[in-house]
Backbone bond lengths (Angstrom), bond angles and torsions (degrees), N, CA, C in turn:
res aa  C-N    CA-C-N  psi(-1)  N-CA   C-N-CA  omega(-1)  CA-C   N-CA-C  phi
1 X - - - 1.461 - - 1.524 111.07 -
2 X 1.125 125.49 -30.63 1.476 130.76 -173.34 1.543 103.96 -79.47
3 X 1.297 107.13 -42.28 1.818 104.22 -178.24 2.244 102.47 -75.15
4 X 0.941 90.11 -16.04 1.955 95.85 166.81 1.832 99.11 -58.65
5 X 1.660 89.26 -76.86 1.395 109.86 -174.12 1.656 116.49 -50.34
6 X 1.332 122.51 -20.56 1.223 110.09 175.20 1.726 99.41 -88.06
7 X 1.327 118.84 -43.52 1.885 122.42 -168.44 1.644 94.48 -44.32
8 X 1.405 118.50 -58.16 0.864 135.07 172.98 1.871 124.20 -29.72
9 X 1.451 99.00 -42.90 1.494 101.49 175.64 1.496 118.86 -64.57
10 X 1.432 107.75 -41.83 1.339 114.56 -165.07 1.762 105.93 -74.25
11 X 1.402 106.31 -29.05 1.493 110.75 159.83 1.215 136.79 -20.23
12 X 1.496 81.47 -81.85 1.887 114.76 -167.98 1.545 102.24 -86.16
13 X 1.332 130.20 -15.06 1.496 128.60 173.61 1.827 99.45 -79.33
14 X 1.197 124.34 -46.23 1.747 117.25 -171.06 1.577 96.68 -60.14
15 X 2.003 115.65 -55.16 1.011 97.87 -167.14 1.947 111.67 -65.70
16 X 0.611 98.14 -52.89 1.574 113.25 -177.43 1.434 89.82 -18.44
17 X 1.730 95.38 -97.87 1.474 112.43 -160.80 1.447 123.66 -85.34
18 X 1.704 109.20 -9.22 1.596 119.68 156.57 1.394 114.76 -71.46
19 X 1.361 131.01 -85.06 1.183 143.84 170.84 1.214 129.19 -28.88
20 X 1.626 116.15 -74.89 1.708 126.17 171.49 1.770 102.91 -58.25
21 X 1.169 111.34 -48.42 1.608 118.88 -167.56 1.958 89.99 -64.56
22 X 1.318 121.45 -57.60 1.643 97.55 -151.70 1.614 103.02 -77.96
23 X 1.196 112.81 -5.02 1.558 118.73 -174.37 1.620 107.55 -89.73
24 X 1.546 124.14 -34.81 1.200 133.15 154.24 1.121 136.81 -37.74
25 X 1.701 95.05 -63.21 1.703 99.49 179.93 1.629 112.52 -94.21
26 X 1.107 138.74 -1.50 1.633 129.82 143.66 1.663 88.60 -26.46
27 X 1.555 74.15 133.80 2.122 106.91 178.29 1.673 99.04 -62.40
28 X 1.375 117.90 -55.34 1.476 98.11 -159.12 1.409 109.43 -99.86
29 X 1.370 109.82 12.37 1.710 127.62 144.32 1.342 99.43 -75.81
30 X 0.692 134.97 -99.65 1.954 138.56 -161.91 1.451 98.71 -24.00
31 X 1.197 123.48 -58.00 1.432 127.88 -147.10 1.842 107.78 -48.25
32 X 1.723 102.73 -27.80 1.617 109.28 177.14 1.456 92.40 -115.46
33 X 0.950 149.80 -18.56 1.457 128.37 -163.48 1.487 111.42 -103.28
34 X 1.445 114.18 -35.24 1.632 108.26 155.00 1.910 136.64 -7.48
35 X 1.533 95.22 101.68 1.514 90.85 -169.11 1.582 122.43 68.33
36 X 1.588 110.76 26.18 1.450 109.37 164.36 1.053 80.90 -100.41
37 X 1.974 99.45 -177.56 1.386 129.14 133.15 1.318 118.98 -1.85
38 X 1.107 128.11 -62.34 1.542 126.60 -155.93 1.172 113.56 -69.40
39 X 1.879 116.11 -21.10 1.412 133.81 174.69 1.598 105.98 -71.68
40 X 0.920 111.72 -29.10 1.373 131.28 171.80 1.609 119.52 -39.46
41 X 1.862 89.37 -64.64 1.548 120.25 -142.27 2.130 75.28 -80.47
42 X 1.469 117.97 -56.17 1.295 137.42 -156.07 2.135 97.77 -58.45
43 X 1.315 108.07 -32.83 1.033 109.02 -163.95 1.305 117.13 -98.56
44 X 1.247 119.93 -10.11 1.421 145.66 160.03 1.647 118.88 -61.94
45 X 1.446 116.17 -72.40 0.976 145.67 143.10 1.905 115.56 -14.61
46 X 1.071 103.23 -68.06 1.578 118.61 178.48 1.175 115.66 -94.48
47 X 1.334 138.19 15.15 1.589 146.44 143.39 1.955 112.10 -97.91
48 X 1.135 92.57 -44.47 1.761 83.70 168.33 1.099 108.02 -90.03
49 X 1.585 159.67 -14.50 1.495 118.26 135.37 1.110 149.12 -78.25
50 X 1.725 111.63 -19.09 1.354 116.74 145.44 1.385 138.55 -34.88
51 X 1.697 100.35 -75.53 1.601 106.70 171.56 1.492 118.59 -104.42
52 X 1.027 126.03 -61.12 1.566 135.11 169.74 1.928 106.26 -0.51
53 X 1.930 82.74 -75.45 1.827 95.16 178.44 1.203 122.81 -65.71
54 X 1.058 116.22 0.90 1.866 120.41 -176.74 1.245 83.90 -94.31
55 X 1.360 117.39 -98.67 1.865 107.83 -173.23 1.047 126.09 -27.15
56 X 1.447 124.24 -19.83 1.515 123.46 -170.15 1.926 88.09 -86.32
57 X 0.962 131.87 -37.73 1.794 148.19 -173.25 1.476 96.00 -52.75
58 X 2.075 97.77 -63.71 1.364 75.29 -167.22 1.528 127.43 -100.38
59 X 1.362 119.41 11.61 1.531 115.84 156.53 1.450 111.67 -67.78
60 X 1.707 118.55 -35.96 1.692 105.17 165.17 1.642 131.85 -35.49
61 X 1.291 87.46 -55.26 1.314 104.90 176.80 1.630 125.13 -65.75
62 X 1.030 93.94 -62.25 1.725 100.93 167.90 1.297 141.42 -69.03
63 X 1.370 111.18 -14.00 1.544 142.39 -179.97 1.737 92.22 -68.29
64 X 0.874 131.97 -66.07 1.761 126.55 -147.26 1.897 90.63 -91.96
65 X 1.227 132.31 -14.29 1.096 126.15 175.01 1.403 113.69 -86.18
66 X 1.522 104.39 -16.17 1.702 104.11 -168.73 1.302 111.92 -84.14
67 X 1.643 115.69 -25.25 1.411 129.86 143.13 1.207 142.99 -60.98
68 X 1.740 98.07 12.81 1.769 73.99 -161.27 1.086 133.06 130.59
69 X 1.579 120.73 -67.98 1.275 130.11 -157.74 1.285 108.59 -98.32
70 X 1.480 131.51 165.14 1.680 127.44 169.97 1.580 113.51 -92.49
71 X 1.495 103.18 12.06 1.257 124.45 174.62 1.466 133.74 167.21
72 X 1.581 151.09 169.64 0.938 133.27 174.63 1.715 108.64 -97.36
73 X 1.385 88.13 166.39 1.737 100.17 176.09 1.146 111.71 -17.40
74 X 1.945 139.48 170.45 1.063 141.03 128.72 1.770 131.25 -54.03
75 X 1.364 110.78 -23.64 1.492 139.44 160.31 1.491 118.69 -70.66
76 X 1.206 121.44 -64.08 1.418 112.98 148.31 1.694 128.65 -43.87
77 X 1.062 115.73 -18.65 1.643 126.18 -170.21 1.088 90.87 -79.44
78 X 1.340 119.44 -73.96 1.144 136.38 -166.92 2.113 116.05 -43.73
79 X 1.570 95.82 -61.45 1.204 84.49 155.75 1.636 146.77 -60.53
80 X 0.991 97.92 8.46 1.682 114.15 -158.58 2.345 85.26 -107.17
81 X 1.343 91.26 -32.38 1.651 92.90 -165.14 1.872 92.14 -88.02
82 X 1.421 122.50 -19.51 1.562 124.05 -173.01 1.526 89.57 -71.28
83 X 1.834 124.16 -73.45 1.138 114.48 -171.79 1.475 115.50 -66.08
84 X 1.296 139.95 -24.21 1.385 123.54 149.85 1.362 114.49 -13.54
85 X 1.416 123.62 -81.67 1.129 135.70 -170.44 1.325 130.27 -65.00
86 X 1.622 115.67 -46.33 1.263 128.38 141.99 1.734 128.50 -6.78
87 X 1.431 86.73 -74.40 2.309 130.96 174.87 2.225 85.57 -51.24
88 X 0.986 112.99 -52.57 1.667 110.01 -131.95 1.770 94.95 -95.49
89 X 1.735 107.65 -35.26 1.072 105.35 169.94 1.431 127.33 -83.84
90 X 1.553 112.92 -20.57 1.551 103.57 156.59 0.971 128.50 -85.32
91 X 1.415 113.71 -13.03 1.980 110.00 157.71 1.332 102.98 -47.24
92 X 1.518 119.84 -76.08 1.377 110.15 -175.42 1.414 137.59 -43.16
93 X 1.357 124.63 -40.59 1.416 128.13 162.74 1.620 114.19 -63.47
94 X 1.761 126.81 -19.24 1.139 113.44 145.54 1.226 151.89 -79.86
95 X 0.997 89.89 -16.54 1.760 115.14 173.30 1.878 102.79 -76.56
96 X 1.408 119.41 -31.30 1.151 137.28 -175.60 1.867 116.40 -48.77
97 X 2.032 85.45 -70.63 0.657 119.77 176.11 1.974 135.31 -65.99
98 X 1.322 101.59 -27.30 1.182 116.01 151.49 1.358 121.54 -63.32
99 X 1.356 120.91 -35.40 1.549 127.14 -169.83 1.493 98.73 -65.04
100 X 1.372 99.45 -64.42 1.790 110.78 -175.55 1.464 87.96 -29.22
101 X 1.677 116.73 -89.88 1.396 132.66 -154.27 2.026 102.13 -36.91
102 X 1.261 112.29 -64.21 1.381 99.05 164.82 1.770 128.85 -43.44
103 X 1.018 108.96 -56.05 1.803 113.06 166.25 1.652 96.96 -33.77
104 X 0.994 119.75 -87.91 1.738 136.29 -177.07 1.587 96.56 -41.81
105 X 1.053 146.64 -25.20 1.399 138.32 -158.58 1.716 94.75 -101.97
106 X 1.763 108.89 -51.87 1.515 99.27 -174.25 1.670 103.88 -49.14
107 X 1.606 108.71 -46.05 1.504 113.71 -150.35 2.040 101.56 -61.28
108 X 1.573 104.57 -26.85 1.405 105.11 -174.02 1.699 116.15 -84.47
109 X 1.377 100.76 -7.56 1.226 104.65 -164.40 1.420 110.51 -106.14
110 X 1.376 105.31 -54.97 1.350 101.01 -150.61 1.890 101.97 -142.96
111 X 0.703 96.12 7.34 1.647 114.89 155.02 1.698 137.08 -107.67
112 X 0.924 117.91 -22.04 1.555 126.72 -153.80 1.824 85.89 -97.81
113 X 1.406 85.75 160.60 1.727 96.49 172.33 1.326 117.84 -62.58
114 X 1.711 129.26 -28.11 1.347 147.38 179.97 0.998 94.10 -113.12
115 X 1.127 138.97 101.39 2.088 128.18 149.47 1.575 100.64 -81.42
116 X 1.372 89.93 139.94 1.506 107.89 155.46 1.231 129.16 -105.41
117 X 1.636 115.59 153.60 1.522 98.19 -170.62 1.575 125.55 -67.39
118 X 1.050 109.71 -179.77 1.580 123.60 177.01 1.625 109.20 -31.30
119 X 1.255 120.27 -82.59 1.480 143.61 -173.29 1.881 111.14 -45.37
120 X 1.565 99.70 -53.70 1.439 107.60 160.25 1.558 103.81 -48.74
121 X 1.287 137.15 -82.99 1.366 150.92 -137.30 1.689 95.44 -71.81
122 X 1.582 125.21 -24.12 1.432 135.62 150.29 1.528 118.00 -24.93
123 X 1.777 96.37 -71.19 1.342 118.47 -167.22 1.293 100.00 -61.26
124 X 1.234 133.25 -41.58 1.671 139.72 152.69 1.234 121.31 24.45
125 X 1.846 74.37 -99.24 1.286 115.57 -178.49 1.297 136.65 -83.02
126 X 1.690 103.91 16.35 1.572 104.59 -154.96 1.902 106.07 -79.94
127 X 1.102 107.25 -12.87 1.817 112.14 158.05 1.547 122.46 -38.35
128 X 1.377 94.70 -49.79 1.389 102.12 -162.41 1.840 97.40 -84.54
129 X 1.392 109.24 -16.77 1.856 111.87 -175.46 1.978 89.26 -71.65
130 X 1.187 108.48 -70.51 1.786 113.41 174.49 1.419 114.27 -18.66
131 X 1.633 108.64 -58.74 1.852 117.36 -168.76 1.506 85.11 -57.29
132 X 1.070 128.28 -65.11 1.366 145.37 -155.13 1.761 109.81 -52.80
133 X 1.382 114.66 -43.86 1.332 122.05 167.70 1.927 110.99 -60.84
134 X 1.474 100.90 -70.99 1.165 100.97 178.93 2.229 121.27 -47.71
135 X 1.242 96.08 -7.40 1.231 92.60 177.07 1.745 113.49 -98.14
136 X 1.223 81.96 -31.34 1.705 96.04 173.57 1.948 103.28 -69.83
137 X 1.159 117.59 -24.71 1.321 103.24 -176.46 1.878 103.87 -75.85
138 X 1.415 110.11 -32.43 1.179 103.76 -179.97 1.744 114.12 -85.31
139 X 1.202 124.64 -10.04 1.495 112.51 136.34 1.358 137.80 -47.77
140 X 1.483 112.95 -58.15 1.741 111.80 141.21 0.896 127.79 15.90
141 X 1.784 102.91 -89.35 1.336 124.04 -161.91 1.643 93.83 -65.24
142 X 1.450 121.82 -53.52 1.687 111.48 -166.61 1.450 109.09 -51.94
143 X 1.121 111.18 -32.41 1.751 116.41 -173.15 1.380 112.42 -76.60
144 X 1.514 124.13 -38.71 1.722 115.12 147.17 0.870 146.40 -42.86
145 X 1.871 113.85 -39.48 1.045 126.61 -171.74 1.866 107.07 -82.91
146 X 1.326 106.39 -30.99 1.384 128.73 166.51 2.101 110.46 -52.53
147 X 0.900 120.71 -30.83 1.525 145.77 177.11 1.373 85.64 -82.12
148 X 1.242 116.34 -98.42 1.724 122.35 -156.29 1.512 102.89 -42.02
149 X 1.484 124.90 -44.02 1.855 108.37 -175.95 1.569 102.75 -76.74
150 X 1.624 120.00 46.41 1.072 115.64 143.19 1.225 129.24 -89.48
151 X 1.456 91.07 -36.06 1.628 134.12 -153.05 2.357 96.51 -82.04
152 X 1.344 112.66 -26.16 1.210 122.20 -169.83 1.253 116.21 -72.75
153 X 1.620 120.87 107.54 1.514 91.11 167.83 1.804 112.68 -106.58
154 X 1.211 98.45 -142.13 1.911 89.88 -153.58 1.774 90.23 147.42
155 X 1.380 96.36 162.59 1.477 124.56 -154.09 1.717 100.51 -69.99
156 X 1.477 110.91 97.95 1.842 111.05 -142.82 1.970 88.13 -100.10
157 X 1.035 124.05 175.78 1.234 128.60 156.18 1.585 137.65 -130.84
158 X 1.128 113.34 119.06 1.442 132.22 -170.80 1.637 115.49 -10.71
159 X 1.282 151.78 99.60 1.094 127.59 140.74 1.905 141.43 -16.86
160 X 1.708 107.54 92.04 1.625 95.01 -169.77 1.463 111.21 -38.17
């Protein structure tokens, strides 16, 4: 589970902070997207694969040795690989989903022939805040379930 959780870092850090970040900060990108949504979607994205997934790597790793073992359960693994996926795929549908809401926010705000203010251009977008919750609840759950396969034991193996 820890060698998941590390593949995983190098992932979600390019897109995160490669991808959203070099497409962001282009000048005549920034110049409208500055402090939307999309700063949002970019900063989300590029803190949970940067740092988030590193710490999450190395308590994998270090967790079953600090006890003891040369590893945890196959049951614990397993759960450790559910919220992996759980954690990584609702990052992405939030990070997703923020983008949209930023796209729709530059176009209401600060692009369009009429901009409306801030608070209006809110009420907007508040669809894309909902998707965004409900996805975050199923991050949640990966991050509990990530807790509880601490808590699991199962047929463990000896530390040499």
């Amino acid at each position: 589970a820890a060698t998941l959780w590390a593949l995983g870092t190098g992932v979600m850090a390019f897109l995160g902070a490669g991808v959203w970040g070099f497409l962001h900060t282009l000048a005549p990108v920034n110049y409208y997207t500055h402090g939307t949504q999309i700063t949002a979607a970019h900063g989300h994205m590029a803190f949970y694969g940067a740092y988030a997934m590193v710490v999450i790597t190395i308590i994998s790793y270090a967790m079953p040795i600090l006890r003891g073992r040369a590893a945890n359960s196959e049951k614990a693994q397993t759960m450790e690989m559910w919220s992996f996926w759980l954690m990584t795929v609702a990052m992405v549908f939030i990070t997703l989903f923020l983008t949209a809401a930023g796209i729709l926010q530059v176009w209401l705000q600060r692009f369009s022939s009429s901009p409306i203010p801030f608070m209006a251009a809110q009420e907007q977008i508040s669809l894309f805040y909902w998707l965004r919750e409900g996805t975050g609840v199923v991050f949640l759950v990966g991050l509990l379930i990530y807790v509880a396969s601490f808590f699991v034991s199962g047929e463990e193996k000896a530390a040499a």
